[in-house]
MARBA-3410 file (N, C-alpha, C, O; in Angstrom, 1 decimal):
137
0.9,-1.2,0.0,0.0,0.0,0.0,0.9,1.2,0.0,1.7,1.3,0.9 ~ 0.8,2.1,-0.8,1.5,3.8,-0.7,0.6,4.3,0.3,-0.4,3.9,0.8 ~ 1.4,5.5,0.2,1.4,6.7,0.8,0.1,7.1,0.5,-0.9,7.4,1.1 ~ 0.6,7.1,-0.7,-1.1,7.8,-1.5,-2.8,7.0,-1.0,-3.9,7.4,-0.7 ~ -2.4,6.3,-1.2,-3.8,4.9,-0.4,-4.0,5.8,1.0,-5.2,6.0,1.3
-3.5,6.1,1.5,-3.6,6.6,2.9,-4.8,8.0,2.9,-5.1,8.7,2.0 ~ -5.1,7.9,3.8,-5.8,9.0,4.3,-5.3,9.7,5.4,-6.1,9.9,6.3 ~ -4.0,10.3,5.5,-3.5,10.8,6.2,-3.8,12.4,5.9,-3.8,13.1,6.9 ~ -4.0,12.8,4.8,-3.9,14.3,4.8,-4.8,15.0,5.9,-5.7,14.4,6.4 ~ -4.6,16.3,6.2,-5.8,16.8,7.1,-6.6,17.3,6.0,-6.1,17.3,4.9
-7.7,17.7,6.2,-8.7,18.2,5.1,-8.6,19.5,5.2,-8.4,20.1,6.3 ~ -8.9,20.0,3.9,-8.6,21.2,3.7,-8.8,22.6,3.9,-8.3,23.1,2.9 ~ -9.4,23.6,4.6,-9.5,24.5,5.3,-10.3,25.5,3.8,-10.1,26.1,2.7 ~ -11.3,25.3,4.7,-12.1,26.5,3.4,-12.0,27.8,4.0,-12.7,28.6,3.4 ~ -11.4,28.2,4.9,-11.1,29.8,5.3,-9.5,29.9,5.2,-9.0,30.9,5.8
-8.5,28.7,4.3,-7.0,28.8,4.1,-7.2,29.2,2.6,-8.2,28.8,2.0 ~ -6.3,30.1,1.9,-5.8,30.6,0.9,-4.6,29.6,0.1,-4.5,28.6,0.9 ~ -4.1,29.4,-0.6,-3.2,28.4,-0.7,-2.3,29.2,-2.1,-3.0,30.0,-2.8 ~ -1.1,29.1,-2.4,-0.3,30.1,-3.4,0.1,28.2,-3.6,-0.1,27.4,-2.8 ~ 0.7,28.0,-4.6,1.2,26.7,-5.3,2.7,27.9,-5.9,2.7,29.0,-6.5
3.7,27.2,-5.3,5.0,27.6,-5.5,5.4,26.6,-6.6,5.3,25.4,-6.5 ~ 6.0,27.3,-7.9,6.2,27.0,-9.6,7.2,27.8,-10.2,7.5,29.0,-10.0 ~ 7.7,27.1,-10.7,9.3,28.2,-11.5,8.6,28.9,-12.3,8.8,30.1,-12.4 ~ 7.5,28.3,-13.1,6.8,29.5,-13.9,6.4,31.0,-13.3,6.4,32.0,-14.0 ~ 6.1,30.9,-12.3,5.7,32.1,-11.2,7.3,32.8,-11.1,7.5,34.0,-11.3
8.3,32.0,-10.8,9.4,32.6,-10.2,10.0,33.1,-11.3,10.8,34.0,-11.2 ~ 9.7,32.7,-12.2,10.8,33.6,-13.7,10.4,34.5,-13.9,11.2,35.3,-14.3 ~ 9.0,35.0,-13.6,8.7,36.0,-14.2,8.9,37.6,-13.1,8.6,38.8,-13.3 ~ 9.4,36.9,-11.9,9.5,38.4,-11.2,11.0,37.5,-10.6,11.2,36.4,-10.3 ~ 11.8,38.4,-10.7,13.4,38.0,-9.6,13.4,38.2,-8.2,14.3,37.6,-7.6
12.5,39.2,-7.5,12.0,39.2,-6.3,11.3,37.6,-5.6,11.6,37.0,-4.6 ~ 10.2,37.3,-6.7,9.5,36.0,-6.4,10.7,34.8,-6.6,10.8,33.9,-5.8 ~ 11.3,34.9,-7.2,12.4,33.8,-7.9,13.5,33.7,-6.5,13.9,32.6,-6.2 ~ 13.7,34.4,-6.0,14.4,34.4,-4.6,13.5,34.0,-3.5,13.8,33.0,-2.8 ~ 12.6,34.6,-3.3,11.9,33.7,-2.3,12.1,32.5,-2.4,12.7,31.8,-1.7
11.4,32.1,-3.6,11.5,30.4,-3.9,12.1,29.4,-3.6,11.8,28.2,-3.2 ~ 13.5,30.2,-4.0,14.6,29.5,-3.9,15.0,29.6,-2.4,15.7,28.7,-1.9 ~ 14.5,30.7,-1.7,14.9,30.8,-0.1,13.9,29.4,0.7,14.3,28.7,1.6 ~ 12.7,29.3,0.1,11.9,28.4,0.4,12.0,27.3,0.0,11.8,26.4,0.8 ~ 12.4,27.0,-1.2,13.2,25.4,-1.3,13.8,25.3,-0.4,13.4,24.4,0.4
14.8,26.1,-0.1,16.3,25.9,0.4,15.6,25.5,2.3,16.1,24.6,3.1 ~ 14.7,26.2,2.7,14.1,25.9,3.9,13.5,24.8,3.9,13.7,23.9,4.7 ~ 12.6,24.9,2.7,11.4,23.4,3.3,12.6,21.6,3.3,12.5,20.6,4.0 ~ 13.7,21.9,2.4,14.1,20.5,2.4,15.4,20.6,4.0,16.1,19.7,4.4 ~ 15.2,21.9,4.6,16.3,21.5,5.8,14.9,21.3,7.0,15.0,20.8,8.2
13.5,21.7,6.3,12.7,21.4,7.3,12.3,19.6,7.2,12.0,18.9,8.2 ~ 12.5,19.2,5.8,12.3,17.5,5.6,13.4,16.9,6.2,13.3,15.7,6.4 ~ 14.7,17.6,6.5,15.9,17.0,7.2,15.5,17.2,8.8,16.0,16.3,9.6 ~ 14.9,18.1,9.3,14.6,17.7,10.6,13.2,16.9,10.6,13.1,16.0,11.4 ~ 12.5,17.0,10.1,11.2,15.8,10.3,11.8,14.6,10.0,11.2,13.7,10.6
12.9,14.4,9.1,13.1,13.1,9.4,14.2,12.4,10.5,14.3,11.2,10.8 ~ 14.9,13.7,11.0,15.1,13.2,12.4,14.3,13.0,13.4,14.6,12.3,14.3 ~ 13.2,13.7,13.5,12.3,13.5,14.4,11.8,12.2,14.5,11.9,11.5,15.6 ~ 11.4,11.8,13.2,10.4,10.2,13.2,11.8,9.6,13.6,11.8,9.6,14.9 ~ 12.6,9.3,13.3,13.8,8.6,13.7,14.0,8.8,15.4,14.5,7.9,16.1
13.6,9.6,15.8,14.2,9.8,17.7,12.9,9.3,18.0,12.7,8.7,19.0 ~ 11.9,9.4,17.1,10.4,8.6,17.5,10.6,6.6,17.8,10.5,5.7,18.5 ~ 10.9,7.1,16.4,10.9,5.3,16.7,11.6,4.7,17.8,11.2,3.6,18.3 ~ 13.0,5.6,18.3,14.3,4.8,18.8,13.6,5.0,20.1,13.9,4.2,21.0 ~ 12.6,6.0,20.6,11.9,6.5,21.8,11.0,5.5,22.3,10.7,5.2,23.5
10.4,4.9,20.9,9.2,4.3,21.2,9.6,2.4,21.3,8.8,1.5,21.4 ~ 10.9,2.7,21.3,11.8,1.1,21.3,12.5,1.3,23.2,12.9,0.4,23.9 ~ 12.3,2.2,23.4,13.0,2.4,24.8,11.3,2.0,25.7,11.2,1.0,26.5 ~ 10.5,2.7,25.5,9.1,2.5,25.9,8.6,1.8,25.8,7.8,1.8,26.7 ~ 8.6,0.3,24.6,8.4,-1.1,24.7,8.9,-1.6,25.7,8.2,-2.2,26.4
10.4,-1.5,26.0,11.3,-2.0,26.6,11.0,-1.8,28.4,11.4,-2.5,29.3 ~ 10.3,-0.7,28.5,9.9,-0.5,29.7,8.1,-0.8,29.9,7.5,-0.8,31.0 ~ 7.7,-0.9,29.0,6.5,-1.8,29.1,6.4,-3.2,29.1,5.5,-3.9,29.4 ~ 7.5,-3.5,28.9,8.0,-5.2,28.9,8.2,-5.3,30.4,7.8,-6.3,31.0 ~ 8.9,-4.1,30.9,9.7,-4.6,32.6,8.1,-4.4,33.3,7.4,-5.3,33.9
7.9,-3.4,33.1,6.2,-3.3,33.9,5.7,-4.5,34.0,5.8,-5.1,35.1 ~ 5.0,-5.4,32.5,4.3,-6.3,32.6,4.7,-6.9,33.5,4.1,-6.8,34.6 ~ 6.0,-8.0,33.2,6.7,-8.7,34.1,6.8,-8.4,35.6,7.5,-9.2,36.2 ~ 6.4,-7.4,36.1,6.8,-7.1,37.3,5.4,-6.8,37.7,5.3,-6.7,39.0 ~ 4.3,-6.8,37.0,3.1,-6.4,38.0,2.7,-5.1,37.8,1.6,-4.7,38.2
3.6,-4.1,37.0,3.1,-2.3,37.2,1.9,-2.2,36.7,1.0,-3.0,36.5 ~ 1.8,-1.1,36.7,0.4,-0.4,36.2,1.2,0.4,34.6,2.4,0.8,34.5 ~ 0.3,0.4,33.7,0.7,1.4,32.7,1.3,3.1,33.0,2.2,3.8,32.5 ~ 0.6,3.2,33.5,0.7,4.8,34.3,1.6,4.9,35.4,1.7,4.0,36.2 ~ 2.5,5.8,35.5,3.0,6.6,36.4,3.4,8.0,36.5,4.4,8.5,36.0
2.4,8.7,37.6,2.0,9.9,36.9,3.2,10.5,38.0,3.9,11.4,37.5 ~ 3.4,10.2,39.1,4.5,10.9,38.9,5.9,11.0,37.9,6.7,12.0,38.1 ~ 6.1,10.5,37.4,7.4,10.1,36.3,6.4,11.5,35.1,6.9,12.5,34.7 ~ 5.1,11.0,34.9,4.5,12.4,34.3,4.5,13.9,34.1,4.6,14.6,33.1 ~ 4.3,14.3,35.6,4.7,14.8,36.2,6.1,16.0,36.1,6.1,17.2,35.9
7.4,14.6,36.5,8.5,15.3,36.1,8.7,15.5,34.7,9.6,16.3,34.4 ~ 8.0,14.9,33.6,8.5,15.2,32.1,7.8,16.2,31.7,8.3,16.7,30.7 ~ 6.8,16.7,32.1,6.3,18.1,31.7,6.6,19.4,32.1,6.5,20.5,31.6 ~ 7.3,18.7,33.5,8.1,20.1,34.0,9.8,20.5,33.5,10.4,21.5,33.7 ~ 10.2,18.7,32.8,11.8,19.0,32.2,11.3,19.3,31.1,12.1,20.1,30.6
10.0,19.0,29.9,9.7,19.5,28.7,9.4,20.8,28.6,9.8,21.2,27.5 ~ 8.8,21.7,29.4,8.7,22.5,29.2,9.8,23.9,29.8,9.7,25.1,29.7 ~ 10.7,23.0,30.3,12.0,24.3,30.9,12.8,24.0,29.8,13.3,25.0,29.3 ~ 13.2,22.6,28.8,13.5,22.8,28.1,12.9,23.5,26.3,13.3,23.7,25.2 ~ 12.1,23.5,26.8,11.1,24.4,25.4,11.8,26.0,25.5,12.4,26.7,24.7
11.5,26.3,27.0,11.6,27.6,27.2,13.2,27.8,26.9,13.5,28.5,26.0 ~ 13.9,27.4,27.3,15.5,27.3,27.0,15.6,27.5,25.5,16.1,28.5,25.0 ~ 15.0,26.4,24.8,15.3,26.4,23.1,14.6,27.6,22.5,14.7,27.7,21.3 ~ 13.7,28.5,23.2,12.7,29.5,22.7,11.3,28.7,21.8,10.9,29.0,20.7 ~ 11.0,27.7,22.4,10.0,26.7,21.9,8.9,27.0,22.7,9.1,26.8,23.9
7.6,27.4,22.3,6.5,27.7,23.1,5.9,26.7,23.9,5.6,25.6,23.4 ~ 5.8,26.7,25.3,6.0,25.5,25.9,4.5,24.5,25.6,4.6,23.3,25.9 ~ 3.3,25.1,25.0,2.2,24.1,24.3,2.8,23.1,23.8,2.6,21.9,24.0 ~ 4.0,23.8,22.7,4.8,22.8,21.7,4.7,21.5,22.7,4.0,20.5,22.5 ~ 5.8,21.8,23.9,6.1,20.9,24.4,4.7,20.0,25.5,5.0,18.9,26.1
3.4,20.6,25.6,2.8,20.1,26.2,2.1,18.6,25.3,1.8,17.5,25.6 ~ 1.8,19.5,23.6,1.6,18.8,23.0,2.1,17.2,22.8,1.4,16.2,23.0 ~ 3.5,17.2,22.4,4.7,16.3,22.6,4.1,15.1,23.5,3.5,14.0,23.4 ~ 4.7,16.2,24.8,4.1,15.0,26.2,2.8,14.3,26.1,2.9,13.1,26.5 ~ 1.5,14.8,25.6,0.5,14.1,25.8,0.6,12.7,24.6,0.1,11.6,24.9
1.3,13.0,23.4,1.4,12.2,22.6,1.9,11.2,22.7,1.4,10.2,22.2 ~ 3.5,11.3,23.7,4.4,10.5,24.2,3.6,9.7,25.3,3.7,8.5,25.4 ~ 3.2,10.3,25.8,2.3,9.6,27.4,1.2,8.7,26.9,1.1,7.5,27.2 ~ 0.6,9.3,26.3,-0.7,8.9,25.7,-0.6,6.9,24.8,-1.2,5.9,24.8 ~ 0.4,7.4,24.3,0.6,6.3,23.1,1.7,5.2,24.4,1.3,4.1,24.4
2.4,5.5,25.1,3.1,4.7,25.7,2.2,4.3,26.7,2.6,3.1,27.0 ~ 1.4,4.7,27.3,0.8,4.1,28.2,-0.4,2.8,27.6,-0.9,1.8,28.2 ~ -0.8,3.2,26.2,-1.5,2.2,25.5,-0.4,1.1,25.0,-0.6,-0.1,25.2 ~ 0.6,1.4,24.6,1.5,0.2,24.4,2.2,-0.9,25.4,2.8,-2.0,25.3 ~ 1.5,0.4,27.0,2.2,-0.3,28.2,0.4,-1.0,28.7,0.3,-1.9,29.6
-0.5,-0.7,28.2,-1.8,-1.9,28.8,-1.6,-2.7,28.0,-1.4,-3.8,28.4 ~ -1.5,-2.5,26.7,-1.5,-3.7,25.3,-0.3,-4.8,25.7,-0.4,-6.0,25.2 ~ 0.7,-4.4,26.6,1.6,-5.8,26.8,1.2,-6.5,27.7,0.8,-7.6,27.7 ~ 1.3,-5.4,28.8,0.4,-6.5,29.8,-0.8,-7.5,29.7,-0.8,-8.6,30.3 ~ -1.9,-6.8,28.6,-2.6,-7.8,28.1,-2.2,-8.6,27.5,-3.2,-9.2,27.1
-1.3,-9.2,27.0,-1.0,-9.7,26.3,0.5,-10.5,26.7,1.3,-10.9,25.9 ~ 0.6,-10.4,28.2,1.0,-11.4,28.8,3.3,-11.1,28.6,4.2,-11.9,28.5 ~ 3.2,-9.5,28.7,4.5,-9.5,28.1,4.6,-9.3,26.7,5.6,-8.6,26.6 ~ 4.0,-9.4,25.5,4.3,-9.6,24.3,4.5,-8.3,24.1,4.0,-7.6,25.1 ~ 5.0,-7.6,23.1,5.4,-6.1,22.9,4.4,-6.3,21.6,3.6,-5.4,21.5
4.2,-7.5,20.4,3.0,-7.1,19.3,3.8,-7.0,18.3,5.1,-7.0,18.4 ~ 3.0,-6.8,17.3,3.6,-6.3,16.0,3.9,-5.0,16.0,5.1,-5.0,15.6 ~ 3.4,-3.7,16.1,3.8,-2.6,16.7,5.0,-2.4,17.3,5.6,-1.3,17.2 ~ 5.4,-3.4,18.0,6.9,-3.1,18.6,8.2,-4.0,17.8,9.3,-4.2,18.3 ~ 7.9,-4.6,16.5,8.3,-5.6,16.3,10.2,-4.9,16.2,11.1,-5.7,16.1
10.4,-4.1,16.3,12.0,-3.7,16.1,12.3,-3.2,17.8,13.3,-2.4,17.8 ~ 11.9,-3.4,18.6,11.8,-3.2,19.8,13.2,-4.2,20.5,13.3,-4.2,21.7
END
């Protein structure tokens, strides 16, 4: 299955305007023809950090199997909200440090929390197993 098969896009915003960036547009003004090129030159250092991101994702979410594995085995509970707790208060001193609006970082956390704590009931149901989901785990 591609990408394309997917329904991943968000849908599209009938109060968004949308400009489609084209060399044909850029030849004809040298003002516009530099943006462009300022804007290529951004969006692919912005595709070089999103693909570090999914990468610190995955390697994050192989550390979180790994401690959903020790839980199971040991009896834990999925949750531990104090450990919660401290990561919203080091995500967001480090937001503020990086000049990153600390939502940024509240966002993050819930997604992080959110998804690991389902991957941390799903083992224990499952008797220890990490699943297909964790299979590089």
């Amino acid at each position: 299955m591609s990408d394309s098969e997917h329904d991943w896009l968000r849908p599209e915003e009938t109060s968004e305007t949308e400009t489609v960036i084209d060399a044909d547009t850029a030849q004809r003004n040298p003002e516009v023809a530099d943006a462009v090129a300022k804007i290529s030159s951004l969006r692919q250092s912005i595709d070089n950090v999103d693909t570090a991101i999914v990468s610190l994702l995955a390697e994050r979410f192989k550390y979180t199997s790994q401690v959903g594995l020790l839980k199971a085995r040991a009896g834990f509970a999925p949750a531990d909200y104090k450990r919660e707790r401290y990561q919203i208060e080091r995500l967001h001193r480090i937001a503020v440090e990086a000049g990153l609006d600390p939502d940024i970082a509240e966002m993050y956390r819930e997604f992080v929390v959110t998804e690991a704590k389902r991957r941390h009931k799903r083992i224990a149901e499952n008797g220890g197993d990490p699943g297909v989901l964790d299979v590089f785990a």
